[in-house]
N, C-alpha and C positions, 0 to 999 in steps of 0.2 A: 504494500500500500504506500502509496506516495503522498508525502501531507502537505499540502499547497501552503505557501504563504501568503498573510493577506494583501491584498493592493496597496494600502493605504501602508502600510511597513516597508514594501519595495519602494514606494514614491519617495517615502520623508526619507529613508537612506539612503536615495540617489541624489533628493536636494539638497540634503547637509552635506554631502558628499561636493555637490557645486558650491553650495556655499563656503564651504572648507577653503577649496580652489582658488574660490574668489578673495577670503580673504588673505590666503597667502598668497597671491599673486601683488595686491596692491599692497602686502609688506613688504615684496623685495623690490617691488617698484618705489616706495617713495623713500627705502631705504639708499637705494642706488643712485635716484635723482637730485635727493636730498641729502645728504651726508650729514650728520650731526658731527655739533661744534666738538674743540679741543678736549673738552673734561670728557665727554662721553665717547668719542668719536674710536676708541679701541675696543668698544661694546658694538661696532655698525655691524661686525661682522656675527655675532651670536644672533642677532636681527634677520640677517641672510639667509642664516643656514636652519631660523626658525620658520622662515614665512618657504624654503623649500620643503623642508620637512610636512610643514600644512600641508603644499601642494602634491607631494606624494601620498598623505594620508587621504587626500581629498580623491587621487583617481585611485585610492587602492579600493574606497568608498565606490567610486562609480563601477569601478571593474569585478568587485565583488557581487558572489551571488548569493541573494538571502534565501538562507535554509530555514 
């Protein structure tokens, strides 16, 4: 027997899944355009490699199948 899951679980986990995307893409975007000042500016880089991490968790989101 095969146990279906329901629509509304597959939707919200493939929008949070975009949503995810979406906010790590405009983190290493206005990380990159915008560079923050001298005190902070040795932190842009934990910044970068948070907002890709988003974006891989965002399509592992999309790519994944709900059981």
């Amino acid at each position: 027997m095969s146990r279906e899951v329901p629509v509304g679980l597959a939707v919200a986990e493939k929008f949070l899944g975009l949503l995810i995307i979406v906010i790590g893409v405009i983190m290493v975007y206005v990380t990159h355009t915008n560079p923050p000042a001298q005190p902070v500016a040795s932190y842009s880089g934990i910044f970068m490699v948070a907002g890709i991490v988003l974006i891989a968790l965002g399509v592992f989101l999309i790519l994944a199948k709900a059981e």
